[in-house]
C-alpha positions in Angstrom: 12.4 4.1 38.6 11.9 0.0 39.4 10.4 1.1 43.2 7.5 3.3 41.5 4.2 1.4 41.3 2.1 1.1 37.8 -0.3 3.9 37.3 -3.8 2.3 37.6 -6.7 3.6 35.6 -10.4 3.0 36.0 -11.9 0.1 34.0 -14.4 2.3 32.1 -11.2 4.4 31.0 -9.2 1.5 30.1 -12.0 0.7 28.2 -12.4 3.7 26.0 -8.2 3.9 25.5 -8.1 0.4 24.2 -11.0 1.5 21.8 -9.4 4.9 20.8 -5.9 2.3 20.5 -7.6 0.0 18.5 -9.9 2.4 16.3 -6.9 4.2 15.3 -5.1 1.2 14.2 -8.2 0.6 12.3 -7.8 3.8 10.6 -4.1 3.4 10.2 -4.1 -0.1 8.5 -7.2 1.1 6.0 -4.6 4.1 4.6 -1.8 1.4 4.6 -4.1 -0.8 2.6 -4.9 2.0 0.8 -1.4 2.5 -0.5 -0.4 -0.6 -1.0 -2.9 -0.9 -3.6 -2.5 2.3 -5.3 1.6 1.3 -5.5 0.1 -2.2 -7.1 -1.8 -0.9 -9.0 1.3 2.1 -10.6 3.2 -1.4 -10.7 0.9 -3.3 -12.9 0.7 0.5 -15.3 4.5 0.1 -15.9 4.3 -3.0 -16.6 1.4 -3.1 -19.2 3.6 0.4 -20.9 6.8 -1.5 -21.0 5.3 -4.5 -22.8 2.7 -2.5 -24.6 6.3 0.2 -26.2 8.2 -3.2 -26.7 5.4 -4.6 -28.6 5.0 -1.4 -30.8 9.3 -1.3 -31.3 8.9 -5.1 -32.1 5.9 -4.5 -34.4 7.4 -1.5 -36.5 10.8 -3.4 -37.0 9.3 -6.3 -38.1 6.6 -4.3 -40.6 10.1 -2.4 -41.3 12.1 -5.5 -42.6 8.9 -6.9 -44.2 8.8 -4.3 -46.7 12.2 -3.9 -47.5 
């Protein structure tokens, strides 16, 4: 395999590969981007339910002991 030469493409075609290359890593780094946030964004809703249900157990306990 080491004595066969490099394939060699026409500029013009090298051209339009590197632009199909780089548009689809466009595309696939705008749906990465796209999850990441949407996993943020689940992250930040479990956290504002876990504090929000603590706050309500703490809240009804306390208005529990209050009026006993």
């Amino acid at each position: 395999m080491e004595g066969t030469p490099d394939l060699e493409l026409p500029r013009d075609l090298e051209f339009r590969l590197f632009g199909r290359l780089v548009e689809d890593m466009d595309i696939r780094l705008k749906d990465l981007t796209t999850l990441v946030s949407l996993q943020e964004t689940e992250l930040v809703i479990v956290w504002f339910t876990i504090i929000g249900l603590t706050a309500y157990i703490v809240g009804k306990d306390y208005r529990a002991r209050k009026g006993n």
